[in-house]
N, CA, C and O atoms as a GROMACS GRO file, in nm:
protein
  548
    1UNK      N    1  -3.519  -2.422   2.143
    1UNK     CA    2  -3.484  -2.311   2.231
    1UNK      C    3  -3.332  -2.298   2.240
    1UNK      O    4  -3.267  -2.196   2.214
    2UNK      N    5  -3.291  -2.406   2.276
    2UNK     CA    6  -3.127  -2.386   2.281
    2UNK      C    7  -3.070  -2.392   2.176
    2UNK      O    8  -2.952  -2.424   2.195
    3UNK      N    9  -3.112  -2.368   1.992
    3UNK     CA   10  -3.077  -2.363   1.903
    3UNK      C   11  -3.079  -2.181   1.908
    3UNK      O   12  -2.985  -2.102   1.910
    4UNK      N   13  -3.249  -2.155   1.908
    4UNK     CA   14  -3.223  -1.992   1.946
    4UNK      C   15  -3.139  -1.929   2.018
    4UNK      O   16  -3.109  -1.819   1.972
    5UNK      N   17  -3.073  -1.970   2.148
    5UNK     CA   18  -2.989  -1.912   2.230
    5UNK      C   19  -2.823  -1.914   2.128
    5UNK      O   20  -2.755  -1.812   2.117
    6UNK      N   21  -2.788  -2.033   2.072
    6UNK     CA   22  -2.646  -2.019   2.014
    6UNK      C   23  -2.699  -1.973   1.897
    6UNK      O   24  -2.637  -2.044   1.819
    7UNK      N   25  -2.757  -1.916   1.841
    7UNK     CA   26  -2.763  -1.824   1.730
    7UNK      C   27  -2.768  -1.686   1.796
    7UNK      O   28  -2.690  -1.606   1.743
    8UNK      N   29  -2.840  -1.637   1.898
    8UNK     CA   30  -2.850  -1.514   1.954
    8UNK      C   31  -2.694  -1.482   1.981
    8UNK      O   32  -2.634  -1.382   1.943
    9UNK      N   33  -2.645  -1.584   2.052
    9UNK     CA   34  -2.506  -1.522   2.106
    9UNK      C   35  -2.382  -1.537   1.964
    9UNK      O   36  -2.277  -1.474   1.955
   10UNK      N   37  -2.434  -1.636   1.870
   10UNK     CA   38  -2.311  -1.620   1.780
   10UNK      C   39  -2.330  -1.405   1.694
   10UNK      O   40  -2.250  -1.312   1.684
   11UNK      N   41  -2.489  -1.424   1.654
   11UNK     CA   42  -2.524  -1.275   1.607
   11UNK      C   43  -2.454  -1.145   1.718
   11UNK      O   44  -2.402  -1.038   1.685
   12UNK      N   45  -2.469  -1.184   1.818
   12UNK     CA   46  -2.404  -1.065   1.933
   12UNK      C   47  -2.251  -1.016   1.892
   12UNK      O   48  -2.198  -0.906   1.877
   13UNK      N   49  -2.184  -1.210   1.880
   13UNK     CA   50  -2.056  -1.185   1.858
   13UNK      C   51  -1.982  -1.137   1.778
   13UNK      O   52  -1.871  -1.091   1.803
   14UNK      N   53  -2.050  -1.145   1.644
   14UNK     CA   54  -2.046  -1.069   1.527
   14UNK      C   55  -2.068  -0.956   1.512
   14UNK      O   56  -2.004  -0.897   1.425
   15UNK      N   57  -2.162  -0.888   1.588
   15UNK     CA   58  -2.227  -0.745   1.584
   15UNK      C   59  -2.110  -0.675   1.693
   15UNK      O   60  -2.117  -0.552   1.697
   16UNK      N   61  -2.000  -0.739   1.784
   16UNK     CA   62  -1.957  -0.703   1.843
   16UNK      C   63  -1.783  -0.657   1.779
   16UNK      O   64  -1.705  -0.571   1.821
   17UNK      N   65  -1.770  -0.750   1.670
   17UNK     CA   66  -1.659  -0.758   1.640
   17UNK      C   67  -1.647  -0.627   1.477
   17UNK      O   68  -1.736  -0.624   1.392
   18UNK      N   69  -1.550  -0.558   1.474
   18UNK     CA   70  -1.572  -0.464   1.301
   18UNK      C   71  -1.561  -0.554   1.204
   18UNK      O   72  -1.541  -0.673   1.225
   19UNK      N   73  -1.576  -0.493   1.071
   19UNK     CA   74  -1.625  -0.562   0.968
   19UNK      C   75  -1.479  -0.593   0.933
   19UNK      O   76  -1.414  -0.491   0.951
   20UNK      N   77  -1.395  -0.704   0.887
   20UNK     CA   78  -1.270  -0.647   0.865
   20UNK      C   79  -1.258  -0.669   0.721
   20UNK      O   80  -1.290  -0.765   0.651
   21UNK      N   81  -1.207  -0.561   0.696
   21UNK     CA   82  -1.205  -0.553   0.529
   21UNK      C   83  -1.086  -0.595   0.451
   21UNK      O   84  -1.001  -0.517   0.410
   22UNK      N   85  -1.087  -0.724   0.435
   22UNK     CA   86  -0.930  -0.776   0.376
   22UNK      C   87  -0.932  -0.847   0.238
   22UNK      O   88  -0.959  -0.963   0.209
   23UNK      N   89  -0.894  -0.739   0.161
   23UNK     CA   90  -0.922  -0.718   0.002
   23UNK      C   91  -0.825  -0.801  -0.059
   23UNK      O   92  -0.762  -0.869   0.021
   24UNK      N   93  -0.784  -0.818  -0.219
   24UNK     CA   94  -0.720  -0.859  -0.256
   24UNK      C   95  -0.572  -0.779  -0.262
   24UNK      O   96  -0.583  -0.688  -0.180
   25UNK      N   97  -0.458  -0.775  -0.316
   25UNK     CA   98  -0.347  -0.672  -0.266
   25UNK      C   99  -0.404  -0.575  -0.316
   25UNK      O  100  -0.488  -0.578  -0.406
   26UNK      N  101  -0.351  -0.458  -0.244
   26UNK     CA  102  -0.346  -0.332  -0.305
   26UNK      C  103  -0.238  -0.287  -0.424
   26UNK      O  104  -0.127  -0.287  -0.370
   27UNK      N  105  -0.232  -0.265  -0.501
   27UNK     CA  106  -0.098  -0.212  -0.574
   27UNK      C  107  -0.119  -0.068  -0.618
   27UNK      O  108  -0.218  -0.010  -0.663
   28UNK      N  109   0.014  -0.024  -0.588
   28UNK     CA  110   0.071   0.116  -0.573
   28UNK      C  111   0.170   0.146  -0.682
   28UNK      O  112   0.262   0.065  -0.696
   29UNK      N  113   0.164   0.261  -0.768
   29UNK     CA  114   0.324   0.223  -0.830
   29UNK      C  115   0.431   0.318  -0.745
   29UNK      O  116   0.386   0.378  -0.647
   30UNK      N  117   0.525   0.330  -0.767
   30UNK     CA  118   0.630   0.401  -0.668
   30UNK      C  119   0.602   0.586  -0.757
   30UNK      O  120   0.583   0.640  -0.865
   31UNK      N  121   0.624   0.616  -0.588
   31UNK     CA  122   0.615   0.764  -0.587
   31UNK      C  123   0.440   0.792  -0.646
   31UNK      O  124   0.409   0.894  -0.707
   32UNK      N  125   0.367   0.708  -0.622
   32UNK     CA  126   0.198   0.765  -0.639
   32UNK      C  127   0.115   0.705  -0.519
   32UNK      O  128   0.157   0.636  -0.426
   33UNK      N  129   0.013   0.740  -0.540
   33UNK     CA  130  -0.028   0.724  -0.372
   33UNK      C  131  -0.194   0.654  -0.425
   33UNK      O  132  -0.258   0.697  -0.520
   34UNK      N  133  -0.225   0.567  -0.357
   34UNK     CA  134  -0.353   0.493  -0.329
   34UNK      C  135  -0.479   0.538  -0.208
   34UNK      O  136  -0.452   0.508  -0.092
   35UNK      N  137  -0.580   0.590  -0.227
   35UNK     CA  138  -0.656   0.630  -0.133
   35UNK      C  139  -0.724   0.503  -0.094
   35UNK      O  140  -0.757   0.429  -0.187
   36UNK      N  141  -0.758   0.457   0.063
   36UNK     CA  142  -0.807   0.387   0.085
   36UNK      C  143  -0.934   0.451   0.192
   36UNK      O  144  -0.911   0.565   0.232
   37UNK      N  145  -1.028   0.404   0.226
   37UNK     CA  146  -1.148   0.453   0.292
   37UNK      C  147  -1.164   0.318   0.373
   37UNK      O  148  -1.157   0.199   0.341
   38UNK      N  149  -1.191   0.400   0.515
   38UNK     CA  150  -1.202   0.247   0.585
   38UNK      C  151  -1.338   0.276   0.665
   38UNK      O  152  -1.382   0.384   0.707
   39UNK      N  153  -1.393   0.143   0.674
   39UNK     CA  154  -1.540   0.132   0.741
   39UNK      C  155  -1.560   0.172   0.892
   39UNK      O  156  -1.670   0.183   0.946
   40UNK      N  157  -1.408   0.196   0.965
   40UNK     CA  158  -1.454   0.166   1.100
   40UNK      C  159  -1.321   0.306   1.122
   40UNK      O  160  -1.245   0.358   1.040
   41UNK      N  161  -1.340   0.327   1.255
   41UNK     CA  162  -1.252   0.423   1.285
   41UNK      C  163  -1.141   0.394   1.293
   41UNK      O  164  -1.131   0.322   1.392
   42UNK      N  165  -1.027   0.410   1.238
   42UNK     CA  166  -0.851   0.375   1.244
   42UNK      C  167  -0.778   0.454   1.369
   42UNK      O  168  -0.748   0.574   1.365
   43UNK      N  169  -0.758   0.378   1.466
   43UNK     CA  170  -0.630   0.408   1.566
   43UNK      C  171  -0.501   0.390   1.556
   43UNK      O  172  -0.409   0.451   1.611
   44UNK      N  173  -0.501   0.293   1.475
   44UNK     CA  174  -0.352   0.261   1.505
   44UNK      C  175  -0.328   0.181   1.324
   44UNK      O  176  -0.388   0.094   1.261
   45UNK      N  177  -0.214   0.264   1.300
   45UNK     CA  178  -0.170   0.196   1.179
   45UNK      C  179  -0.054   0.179   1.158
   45UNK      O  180   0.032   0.267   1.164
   46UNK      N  181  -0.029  -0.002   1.116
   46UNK     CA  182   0.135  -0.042   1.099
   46UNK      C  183   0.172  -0.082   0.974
   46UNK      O  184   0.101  -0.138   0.891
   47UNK      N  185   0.291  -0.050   0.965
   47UNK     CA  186   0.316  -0.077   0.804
   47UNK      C  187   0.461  -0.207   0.812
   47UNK      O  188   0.562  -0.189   0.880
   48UNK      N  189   0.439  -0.329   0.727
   48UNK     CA  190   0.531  -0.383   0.760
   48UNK      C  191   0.683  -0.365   0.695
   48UNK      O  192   0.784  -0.426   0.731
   49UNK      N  193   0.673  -0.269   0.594
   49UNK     CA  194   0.824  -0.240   0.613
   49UNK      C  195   0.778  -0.143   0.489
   49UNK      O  196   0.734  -0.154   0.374
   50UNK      N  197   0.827  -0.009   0.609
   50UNK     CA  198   0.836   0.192   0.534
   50UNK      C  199   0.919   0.180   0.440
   50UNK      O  200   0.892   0.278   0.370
   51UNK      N  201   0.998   0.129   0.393
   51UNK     CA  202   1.080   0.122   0.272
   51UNK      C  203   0.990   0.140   0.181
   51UNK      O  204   0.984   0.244   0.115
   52UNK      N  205   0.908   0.038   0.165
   52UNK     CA  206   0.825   0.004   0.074
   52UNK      C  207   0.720   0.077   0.033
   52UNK      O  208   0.706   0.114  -0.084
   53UNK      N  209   0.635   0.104   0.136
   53UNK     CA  210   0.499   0.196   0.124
   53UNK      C  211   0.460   0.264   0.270
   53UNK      O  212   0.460   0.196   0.372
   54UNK      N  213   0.439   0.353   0.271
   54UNK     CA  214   0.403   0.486   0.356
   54UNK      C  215   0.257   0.512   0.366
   54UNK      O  216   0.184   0.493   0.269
   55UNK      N  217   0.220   0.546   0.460
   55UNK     CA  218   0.091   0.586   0.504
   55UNK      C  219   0.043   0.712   0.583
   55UNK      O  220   0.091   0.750   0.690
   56UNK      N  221  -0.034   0.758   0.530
   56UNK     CA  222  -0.090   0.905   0.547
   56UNK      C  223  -0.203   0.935   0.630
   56UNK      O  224  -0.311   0.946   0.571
   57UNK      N  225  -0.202   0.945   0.713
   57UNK     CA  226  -0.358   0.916   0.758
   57UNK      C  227  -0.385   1.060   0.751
   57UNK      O  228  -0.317   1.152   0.798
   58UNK      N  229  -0.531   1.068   0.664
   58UNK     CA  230  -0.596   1.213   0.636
   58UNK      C  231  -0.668   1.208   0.767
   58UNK      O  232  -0.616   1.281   0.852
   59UNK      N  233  -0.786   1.133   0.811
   59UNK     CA  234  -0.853   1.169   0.936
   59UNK      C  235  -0.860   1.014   0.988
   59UNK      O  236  -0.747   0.964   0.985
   60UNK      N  237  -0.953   0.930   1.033
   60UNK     CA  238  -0.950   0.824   1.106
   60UNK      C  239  -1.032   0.700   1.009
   60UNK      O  240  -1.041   0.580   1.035
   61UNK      N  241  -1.092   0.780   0.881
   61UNK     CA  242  -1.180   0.670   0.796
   61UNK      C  243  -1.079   0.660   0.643
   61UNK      O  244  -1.079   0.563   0.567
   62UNK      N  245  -0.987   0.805   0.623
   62UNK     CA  246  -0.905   0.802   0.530
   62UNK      C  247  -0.749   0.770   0.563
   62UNK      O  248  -0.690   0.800   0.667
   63UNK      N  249  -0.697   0.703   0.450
   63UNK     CA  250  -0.572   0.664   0.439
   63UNK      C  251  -0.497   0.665   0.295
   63UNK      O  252  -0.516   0.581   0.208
   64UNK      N  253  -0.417   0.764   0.288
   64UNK     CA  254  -0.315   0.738   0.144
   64UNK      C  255  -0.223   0.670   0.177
   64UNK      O  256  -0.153   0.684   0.277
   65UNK      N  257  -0.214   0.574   0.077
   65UNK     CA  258  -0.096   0.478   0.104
   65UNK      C  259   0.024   0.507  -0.024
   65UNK      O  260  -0.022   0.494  -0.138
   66UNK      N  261   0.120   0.532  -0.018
   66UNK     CA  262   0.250   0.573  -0.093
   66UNK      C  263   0.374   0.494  -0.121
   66UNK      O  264   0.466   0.470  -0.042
   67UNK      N  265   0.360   0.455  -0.253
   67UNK     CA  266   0.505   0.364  -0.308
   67UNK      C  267   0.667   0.443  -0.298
   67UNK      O  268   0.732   0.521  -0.368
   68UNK      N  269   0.680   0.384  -0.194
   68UNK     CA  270   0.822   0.386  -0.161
   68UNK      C  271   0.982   0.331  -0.237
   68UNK      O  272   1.092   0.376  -0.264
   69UNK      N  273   0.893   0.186  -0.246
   69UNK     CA  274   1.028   0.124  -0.276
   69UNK      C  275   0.961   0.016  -0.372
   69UNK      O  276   0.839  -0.001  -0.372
   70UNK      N  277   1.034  -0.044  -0.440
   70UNK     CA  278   0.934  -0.140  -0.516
   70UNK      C  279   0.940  -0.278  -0.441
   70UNK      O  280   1.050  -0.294  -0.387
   71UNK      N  281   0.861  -0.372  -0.424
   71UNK     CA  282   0.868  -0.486  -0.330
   71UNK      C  283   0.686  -0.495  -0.281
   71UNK      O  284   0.605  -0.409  -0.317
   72UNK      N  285   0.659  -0.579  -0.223
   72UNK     CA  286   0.558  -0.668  -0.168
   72UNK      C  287   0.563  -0.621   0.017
   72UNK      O  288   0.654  -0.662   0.088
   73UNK      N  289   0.440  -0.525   0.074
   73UNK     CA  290   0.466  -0.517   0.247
   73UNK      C  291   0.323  -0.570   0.254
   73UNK      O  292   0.239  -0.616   0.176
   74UNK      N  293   0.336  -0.542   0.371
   74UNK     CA  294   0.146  -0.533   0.454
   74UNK      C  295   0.114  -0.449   0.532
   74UNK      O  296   0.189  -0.393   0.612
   75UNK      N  297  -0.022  -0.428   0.515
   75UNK     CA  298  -0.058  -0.274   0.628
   75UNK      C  299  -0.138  -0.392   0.704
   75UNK      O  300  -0.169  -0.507   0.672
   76UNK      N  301  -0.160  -0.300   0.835
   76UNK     CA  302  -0.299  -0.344   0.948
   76UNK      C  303  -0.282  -0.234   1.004
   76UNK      O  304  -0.180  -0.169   1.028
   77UNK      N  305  -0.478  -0.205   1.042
   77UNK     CA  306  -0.513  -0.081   1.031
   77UNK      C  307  -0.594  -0.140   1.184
   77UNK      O  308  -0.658  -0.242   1.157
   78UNK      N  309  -0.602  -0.113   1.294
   78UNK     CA  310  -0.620  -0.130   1.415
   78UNK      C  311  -0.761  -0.017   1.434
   78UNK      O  312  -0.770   0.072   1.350
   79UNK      N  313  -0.865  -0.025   1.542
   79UNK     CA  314  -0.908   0.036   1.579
   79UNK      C  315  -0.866   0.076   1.735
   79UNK      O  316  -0.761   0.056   1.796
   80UNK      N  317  -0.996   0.143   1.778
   80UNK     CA  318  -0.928   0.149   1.986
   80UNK      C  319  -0.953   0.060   2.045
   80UNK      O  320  -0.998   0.076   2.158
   81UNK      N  321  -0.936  -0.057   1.999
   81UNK     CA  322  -0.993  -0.142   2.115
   81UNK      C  323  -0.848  -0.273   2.068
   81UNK      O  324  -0.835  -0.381   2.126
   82UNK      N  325  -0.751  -0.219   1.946
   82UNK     CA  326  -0.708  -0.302   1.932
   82UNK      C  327  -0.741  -0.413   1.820
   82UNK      O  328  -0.646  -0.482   1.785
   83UNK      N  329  -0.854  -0.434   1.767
   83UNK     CA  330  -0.923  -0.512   1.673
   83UNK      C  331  -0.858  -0.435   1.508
   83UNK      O  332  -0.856  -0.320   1.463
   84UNK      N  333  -0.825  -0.533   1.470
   84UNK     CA  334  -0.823  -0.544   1.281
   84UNK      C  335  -0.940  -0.488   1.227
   84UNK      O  336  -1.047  -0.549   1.235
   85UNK      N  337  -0.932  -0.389   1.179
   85UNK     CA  338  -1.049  -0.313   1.070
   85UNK      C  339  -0.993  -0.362   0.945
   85UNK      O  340  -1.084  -0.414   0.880
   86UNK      N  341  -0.869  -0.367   0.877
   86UNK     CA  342  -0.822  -0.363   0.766
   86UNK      C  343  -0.694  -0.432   0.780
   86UNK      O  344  -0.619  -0.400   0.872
   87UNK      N  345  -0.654  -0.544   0.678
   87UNK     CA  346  -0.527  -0.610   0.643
   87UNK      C  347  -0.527  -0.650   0.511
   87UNK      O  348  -0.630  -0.700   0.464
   88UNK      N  349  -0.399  -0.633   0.424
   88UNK     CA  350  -0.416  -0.614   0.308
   88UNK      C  351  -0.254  -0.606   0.290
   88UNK      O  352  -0.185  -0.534   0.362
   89UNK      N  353  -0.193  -0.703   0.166
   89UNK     CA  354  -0.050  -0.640   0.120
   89UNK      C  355  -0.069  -0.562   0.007
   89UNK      O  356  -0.156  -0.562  -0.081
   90UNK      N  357   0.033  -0.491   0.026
   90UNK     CA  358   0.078  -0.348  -0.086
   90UNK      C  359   0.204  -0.397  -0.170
   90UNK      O  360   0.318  -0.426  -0.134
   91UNK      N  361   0.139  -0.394  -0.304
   91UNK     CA  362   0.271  -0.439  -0.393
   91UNK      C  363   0.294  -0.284  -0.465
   91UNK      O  364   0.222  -0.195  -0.510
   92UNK      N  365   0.420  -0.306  -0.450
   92UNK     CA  366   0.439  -0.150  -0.522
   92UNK      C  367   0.542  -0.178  -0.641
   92UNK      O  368   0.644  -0.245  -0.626
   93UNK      N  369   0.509  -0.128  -0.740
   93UNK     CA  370   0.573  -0.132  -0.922
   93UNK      C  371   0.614  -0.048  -0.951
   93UNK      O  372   0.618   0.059  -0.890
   94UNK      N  373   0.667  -0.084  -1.082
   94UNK     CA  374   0.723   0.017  -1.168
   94UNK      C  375   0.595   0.146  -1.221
   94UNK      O  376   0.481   0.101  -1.230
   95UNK      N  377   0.611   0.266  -1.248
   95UNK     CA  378   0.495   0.303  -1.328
   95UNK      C  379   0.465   0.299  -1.472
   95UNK      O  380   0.552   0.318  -1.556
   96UNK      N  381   0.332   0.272  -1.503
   96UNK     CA  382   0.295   0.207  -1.632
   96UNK      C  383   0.329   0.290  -1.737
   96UNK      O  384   0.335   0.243  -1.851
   97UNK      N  385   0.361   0.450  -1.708
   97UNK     CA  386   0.356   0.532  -1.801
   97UNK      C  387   0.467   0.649  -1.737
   97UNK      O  388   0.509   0.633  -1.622
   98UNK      N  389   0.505   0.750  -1.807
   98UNK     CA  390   0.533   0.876  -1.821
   98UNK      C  391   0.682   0.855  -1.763
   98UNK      O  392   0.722   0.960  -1.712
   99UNK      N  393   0.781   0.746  -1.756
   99UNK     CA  394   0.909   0.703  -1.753
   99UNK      C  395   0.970   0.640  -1.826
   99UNK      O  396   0.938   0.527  -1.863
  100UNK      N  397   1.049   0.687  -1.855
  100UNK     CA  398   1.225   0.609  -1.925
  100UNK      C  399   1.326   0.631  -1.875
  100UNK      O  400   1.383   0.736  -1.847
  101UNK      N  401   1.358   0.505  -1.861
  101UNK     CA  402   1.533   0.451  -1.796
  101UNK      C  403   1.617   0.410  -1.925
  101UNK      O  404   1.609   0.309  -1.995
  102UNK      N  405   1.718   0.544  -1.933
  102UNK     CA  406   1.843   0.539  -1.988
  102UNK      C  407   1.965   0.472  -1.937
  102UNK      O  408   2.009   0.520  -1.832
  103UNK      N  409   2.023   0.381  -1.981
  103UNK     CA  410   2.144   0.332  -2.003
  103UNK      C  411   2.261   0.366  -2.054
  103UNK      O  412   2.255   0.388  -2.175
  104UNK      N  413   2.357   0.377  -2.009
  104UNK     CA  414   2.505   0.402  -2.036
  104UNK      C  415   2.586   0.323  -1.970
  104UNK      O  416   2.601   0.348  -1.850
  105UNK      N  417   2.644   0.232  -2.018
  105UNK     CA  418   2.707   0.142  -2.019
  105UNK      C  419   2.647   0.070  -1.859
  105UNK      O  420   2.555  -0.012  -1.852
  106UNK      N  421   2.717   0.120  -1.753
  106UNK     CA  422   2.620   0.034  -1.623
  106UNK      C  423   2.565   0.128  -1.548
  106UNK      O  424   2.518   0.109  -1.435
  107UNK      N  425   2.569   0.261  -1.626
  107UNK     CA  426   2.528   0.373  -1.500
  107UNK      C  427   2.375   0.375  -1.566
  107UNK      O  428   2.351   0.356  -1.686
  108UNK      N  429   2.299   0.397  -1.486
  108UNK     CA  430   2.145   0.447  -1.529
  108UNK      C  431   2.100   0.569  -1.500
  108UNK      O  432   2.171   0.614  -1.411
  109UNK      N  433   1.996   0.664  -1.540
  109UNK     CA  434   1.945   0.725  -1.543
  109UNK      C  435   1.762   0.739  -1.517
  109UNK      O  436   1.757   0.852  -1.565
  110UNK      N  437   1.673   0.720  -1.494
  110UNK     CA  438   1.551   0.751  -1.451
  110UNK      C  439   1.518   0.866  -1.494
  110UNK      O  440   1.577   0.958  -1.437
  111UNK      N  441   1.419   0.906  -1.602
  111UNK     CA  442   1.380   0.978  -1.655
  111UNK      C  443   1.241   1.047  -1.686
  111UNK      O  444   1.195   1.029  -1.799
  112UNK      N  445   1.159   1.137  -1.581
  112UNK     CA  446   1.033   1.129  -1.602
  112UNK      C  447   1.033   1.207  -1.725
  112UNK      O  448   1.118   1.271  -1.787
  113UNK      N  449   0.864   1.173  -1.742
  113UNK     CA  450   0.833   1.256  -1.890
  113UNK      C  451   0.719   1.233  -1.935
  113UNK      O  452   0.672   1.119  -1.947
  114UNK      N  453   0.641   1.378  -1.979
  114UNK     CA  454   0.556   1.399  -1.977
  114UNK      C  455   0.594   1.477  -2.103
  114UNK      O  456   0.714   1.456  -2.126
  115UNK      N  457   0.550   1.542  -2.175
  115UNK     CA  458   0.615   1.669  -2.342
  115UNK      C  459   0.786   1.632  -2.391
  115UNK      O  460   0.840   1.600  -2.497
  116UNK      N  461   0.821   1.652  -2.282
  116UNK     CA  462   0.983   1.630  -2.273
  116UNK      C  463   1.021   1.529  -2.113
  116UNK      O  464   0.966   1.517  -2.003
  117UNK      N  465   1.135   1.478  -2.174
  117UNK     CA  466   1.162   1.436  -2.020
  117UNK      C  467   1.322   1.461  -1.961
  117UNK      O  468   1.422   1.485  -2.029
  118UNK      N  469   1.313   1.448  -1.824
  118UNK     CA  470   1.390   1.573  -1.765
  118UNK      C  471   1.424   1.403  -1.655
  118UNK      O  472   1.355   1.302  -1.638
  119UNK      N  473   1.571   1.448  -1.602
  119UNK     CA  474   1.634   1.309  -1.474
  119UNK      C  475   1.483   1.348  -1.367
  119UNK      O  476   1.427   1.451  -1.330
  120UNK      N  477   1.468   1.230  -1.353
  120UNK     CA  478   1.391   1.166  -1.187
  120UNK      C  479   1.452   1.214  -1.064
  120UNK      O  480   1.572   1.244  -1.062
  121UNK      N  481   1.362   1.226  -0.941
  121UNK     CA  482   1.427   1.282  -0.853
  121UNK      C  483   1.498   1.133  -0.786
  121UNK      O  484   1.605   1.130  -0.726
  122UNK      N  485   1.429   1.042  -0.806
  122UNK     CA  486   1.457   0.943  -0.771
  122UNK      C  487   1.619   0.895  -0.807
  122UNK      O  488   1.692   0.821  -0.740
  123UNK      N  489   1.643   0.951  -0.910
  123UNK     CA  490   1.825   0.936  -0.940
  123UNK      C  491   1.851   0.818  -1.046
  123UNK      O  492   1.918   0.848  -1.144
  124UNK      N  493   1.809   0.703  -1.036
  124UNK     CA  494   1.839   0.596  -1.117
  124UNK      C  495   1.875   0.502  -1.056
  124UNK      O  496   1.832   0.483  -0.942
  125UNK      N  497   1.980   0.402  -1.124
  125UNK     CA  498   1.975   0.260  -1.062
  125UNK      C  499   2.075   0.244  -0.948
  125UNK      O  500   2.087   0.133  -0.897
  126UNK      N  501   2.145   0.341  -0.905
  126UNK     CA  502   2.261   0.302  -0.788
  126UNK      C  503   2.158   0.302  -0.669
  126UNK      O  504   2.227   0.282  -0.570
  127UNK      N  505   2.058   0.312  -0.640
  127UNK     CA  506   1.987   0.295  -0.572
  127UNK      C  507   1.892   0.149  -0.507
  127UNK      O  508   1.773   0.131  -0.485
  128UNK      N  509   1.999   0.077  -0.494
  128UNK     CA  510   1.955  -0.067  -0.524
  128UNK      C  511   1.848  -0.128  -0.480
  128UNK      O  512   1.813  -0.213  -0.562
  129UNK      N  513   1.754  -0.121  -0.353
  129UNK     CA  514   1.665  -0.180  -0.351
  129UNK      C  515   1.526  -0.071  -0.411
  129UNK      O  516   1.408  -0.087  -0.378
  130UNK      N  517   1.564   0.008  -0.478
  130UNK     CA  518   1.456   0.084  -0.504
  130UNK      C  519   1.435   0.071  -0.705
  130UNK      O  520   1.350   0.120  -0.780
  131UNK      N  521   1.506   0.019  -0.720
  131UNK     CA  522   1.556  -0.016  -0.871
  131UNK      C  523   1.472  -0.153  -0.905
  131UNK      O  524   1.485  -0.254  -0.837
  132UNK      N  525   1.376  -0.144  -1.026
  132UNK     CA  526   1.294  -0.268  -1.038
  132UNK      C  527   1.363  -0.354  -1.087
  132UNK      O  528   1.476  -0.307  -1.105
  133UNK      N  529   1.354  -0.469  -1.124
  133UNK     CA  530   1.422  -0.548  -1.237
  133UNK      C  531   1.423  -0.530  -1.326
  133UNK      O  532   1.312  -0.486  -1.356
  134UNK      N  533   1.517  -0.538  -1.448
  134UNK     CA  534   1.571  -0.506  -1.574
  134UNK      C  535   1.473  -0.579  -1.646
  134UNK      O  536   1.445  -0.691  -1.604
  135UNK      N  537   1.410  -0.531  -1.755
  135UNK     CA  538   1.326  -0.590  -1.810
  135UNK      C  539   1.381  -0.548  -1.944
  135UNK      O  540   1.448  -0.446  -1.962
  136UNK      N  541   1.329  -0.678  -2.080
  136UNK     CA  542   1.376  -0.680  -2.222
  136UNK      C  543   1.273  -0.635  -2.272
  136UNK      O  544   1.167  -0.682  -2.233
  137UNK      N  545   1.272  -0.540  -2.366
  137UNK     CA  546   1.138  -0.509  -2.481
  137UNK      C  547   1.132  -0.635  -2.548
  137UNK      O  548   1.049  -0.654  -2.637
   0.00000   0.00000   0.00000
């Protein structure tokens, strides 16, 4: 009997608490956006550092999340009562495709491209924490 009772109340406590959904990182590349869908209703959402990645809230179950800066943050996604629905870090990268970074001597350039490619709005490398690391072919 008193085995049934601490199972009844551990099941309550669980049924009382949201599901919290804490995935492996998210990754974003900069300037593209990640849709996330959340199980429980979102009140309150913090981002641990806007440099990095931005958040959109479409209604209270949707969330675009947006590469800012390149670097490693964390979101937590709160409901009304205060409780964790969602925690998760956001690594945000270089993008895998449709860019080239030109060099001249130390000045850079950022170059999207798609048929032809045309300067980034993003500007290039004087932009220092937004500039990935120099990488060798």
């Amino acid at each position: 009997m008193r085995r049934m009772i601490v199972a009844l109340s551990l099941l309550g406590l669980a049924a009382a608490s949201p599901a919290l959904a804490q995935s492996r990182p998210l990754s974003v590349e900069i300037d593209h956006t990640a849709r996330l869908n959340l199980r429980g209703a979102a009140s309150s959402v913090v981002v641990g550092n806007p440099q990095i990645a931005d958040v959109t809230v479409v209604d209270e179950h949707t969330l675009f999340i947006s590469g800012r800066g390149f670097g490693v943050t964390e979101i937590v996604v709160l409901d009304g009562l205060g409780r964790t629905i969602y925690e998760s870090e956001v690594v945000v990268s270089a993008p895998s495709s449709g860019q080239v970074r030109v060099w001249r001597g130390s000045s850079v350039t950022d170059m999207a491209c798609s048929t032809t490619c045309a300067p980034s709005v993003r500007g290039g490398g004087s932009a220092g924490a937004a500039t990935p690391p120099a990488t060798t072919p």
